[in-house]
N, CA, C and O atoms as a GROMACS GRO file, in nm:
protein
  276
    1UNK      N    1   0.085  -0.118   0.000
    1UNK     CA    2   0.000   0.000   0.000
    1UNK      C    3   0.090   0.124   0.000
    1UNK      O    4   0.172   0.145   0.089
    2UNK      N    5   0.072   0.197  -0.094
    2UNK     CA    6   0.116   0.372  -0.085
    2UNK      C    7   0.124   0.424   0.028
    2UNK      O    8   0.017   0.446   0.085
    3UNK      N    9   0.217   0.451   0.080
    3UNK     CA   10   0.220   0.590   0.159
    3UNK      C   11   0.147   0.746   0.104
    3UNK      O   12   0.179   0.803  -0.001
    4UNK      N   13   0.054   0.791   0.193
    4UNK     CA   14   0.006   0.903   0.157
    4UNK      C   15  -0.036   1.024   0.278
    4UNK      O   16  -0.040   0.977   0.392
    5UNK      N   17  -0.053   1.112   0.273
    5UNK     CA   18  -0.116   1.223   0.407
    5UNK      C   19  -0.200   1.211   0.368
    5UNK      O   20  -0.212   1.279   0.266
    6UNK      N   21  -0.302   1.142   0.397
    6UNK     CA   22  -0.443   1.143   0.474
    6UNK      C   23  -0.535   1.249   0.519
    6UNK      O   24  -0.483   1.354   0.482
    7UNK      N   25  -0.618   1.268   0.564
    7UNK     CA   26  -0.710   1.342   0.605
    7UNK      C   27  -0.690   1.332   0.760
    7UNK      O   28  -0.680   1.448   0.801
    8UNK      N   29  -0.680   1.245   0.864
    8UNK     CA   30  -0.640   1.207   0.937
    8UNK      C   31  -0.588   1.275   1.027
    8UNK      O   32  -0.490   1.329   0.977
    9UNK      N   33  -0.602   1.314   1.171
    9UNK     CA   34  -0.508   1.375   1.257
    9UNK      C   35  -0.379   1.276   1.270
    9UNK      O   36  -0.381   1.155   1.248
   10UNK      N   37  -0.239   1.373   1.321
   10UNK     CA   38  -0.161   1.315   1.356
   10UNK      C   39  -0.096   1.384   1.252
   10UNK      O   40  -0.146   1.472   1.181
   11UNK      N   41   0.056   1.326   1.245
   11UNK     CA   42   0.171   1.366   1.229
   11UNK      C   43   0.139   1.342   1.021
   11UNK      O   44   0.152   1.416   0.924
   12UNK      N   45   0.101   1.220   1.038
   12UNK     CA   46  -0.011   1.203   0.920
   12UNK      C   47  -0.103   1.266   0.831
   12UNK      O   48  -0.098   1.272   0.708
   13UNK      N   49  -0.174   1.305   0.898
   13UNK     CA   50  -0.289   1.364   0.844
   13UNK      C   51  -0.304   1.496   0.780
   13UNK      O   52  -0.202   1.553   0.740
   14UNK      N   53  -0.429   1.555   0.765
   14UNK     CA   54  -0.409   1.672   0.650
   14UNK      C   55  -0.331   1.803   0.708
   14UNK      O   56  -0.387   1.832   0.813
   15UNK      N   57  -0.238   1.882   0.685
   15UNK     CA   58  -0.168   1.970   0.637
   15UNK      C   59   0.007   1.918   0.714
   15UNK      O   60   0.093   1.980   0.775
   16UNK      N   61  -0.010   1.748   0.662
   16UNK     CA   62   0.134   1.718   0.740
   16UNK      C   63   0.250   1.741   0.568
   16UNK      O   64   0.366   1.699   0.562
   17UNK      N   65   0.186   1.811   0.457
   17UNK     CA   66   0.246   1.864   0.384
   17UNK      C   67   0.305   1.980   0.359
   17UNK      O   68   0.379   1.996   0.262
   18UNK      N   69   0.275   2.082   0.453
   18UNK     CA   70   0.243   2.236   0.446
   18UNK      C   71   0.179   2.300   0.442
   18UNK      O   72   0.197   2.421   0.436
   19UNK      N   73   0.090   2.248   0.443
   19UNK     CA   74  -0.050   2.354   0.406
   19UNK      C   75  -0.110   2.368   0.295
   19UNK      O   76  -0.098   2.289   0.201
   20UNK      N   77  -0.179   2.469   0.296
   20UNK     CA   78  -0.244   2.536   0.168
   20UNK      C   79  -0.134   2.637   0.089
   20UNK      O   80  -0.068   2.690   0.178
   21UNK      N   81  -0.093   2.679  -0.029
   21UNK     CA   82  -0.040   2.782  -0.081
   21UNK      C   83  -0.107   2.908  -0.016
   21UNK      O   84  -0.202   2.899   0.061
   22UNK      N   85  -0.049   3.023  -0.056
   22UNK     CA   86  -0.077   3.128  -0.079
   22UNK      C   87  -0.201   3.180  -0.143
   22UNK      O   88  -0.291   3.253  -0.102
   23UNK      N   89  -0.173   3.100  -0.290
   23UNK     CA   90  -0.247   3.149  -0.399
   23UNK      C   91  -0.376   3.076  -0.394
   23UNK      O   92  -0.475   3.134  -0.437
   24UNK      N   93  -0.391   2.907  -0.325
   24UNK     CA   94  -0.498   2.916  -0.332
   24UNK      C   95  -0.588   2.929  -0.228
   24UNK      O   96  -0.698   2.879  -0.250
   25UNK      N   97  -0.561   3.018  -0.050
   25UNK     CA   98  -0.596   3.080   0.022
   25UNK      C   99  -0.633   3.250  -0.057
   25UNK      O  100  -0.706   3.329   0.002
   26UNK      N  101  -0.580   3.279  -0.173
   26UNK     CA  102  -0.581   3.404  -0.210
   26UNK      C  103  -0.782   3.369  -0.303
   26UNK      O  104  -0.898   3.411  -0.301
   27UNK      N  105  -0.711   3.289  -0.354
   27UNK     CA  106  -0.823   3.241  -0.444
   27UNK      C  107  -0.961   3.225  -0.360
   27UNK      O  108  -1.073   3.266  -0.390
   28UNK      N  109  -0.920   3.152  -0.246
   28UNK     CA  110  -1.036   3.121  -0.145
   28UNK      C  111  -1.122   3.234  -0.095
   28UNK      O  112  -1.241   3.240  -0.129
   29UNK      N  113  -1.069   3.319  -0.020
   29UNK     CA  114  -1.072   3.439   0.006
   29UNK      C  115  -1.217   3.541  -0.123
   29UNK      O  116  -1.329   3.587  -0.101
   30UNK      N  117  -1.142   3.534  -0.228
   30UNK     CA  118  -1.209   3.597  -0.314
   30UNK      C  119  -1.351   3.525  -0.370
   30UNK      O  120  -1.438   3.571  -0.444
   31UNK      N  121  -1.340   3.405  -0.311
   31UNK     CA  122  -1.451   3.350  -0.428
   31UNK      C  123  -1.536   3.378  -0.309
   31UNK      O  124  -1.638   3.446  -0.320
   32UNK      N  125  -1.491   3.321  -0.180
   32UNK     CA  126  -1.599   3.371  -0.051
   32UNK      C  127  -1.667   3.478  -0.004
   32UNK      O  128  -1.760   3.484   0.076
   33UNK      N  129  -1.585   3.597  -0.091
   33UNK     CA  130  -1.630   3.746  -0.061
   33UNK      C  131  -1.757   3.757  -0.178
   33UNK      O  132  -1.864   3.815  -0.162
   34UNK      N  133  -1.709   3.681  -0.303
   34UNK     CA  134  -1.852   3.686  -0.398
   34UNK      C  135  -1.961   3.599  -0.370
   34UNK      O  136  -2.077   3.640  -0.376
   35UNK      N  137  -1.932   3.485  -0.339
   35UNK     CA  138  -2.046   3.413  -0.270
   35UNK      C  139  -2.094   3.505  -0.189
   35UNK      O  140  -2.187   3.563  -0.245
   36UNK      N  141  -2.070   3.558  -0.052
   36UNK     CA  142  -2.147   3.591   0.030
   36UNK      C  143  -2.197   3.701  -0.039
   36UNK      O  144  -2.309   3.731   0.004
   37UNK      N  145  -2.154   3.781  -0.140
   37UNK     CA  146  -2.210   3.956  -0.194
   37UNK      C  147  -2.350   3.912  -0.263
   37UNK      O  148  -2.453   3.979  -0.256
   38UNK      N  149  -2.332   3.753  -0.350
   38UNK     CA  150  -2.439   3.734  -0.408
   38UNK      C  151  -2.522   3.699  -0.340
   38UNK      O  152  -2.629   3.757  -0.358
   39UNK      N  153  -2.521   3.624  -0.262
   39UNK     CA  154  -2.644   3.542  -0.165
   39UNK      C  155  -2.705   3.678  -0.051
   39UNK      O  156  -2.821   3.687  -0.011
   40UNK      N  157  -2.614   3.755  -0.025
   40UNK     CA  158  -2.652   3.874   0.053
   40UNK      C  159  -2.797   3.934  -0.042
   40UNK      O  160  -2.914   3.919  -0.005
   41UNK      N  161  -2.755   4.004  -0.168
   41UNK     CA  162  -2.822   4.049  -0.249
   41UNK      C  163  -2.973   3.916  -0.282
   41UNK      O  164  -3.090   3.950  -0.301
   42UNK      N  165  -2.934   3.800  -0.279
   42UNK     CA  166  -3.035   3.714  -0.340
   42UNK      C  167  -3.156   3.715  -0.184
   42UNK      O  168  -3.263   3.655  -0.175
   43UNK      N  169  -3.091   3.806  -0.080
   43UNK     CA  170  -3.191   3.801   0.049
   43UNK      C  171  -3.172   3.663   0.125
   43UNK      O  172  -3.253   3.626   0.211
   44UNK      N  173  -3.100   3.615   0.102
   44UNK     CA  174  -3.044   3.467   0.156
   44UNK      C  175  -2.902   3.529   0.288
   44UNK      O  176  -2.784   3.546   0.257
   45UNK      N  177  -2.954   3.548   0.406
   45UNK     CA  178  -2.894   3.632   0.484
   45UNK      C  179  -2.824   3.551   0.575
   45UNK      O  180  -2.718   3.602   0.612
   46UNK      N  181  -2.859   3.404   0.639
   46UNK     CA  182  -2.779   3.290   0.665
   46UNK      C  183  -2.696   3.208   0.629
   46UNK      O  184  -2.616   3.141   0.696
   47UNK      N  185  -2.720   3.215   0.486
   47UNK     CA  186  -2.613   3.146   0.395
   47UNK      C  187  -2.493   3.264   0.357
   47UNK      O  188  -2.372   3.250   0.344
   48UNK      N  189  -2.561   3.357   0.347
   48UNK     CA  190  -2.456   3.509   0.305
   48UNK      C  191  -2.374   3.512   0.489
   48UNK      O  192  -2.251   3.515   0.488
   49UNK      N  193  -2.420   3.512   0.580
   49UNK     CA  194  -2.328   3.501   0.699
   49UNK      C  195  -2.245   3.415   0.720
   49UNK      O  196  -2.139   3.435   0.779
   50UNK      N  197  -2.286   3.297   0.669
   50UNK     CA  198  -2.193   3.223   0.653
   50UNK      C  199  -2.077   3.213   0.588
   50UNK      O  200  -1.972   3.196   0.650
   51UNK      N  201  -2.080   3.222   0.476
   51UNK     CA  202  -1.964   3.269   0.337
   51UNK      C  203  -1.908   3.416   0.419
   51UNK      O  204  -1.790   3.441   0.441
   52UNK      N  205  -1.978   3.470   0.442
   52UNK     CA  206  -1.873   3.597   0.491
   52UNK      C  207  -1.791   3.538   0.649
   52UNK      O  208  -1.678   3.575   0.680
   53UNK      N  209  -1.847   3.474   0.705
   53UNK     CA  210  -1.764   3.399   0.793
   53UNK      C  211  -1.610   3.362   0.698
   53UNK      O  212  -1.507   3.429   0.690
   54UNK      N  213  -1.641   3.246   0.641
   54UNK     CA  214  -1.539   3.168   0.584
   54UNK      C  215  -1.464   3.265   0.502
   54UNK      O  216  -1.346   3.243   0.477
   55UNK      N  217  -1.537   3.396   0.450
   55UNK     CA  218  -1.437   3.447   0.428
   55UNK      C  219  -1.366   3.560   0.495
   55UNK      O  220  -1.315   3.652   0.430
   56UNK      N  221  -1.362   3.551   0.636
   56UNK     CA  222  -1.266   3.612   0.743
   56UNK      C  223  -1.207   3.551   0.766
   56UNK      O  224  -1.090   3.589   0.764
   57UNK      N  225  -1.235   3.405   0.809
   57UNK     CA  226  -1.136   3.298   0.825
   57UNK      C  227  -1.023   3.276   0.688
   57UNK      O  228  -0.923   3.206   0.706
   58UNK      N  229  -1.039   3.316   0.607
   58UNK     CA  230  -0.955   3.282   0.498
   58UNK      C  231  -0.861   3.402   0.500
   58UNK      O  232  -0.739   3.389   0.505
   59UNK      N  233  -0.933   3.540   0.497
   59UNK     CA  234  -0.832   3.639   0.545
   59UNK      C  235  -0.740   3.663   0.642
   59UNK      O  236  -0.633   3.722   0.650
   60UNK      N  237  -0.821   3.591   0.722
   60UNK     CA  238  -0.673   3.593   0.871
   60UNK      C  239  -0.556   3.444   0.805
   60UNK      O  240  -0.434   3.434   0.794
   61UNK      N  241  -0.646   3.372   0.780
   61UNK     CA  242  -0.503   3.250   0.711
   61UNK      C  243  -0.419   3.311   0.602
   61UNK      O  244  -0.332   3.234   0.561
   62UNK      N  245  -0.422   3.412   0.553
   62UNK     CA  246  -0.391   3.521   0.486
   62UNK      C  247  -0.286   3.618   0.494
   62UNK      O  248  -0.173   3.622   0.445
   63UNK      N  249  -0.348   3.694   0.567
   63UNK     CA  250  -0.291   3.826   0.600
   63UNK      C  251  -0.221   3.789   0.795
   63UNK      O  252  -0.123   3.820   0.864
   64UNK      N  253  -0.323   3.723   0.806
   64UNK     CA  254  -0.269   3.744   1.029
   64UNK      C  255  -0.157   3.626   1.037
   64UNK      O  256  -0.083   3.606   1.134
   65UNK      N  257  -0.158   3.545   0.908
   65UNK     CA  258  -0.088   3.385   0.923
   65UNK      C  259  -0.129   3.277   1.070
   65UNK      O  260  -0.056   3.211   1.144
   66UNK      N  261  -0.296   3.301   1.065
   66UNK     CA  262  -0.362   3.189   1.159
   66UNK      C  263  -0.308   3.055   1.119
   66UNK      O  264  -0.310   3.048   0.996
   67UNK      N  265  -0.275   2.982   1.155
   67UNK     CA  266  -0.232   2.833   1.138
   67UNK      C  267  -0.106   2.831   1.054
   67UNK      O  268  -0.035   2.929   1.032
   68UNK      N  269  -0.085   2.696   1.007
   68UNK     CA  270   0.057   2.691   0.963
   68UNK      C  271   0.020   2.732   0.798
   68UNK      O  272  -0.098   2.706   0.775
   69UNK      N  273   0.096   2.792   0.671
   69UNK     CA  274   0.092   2.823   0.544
   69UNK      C  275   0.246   2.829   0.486
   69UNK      O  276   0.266   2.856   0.367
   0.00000   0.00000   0.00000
């Protein structure tokens, strides 16, 4: 069987590679700020809180360097 990082906690598991890039935390970031602008506008105000959640969380993995990147 392959050796692989997993999903998995432990020394193993997911970000026992490095993390996410840059670019596609950059990417993340942006698509989350349009999700939430559209669903805001579509009057969908729980689902739009949400996406604007995820996309603060993506800005601090970002800009504040929350977790490892």
């Amino acid at each position: 069987m392959a050796r692989w990082a997993g999903w998995g906690a432990g020394p193993a598991g997911a970000g026992a590679t490095g993390g996410p890039t840059r670019t596609f935390l950059a990417i993340a970031l942006v698509s989350c700020a349009v999700i939430a602008a559209v669903l805001f506008v579509q009057g969908r105000l729980a689902a739009s809180g949400v996406a604007a959640c995820a996309t603060i969380y993506f800005a601090l993995r970002l800009f504040a360097g929350l977790g490892r990147s």
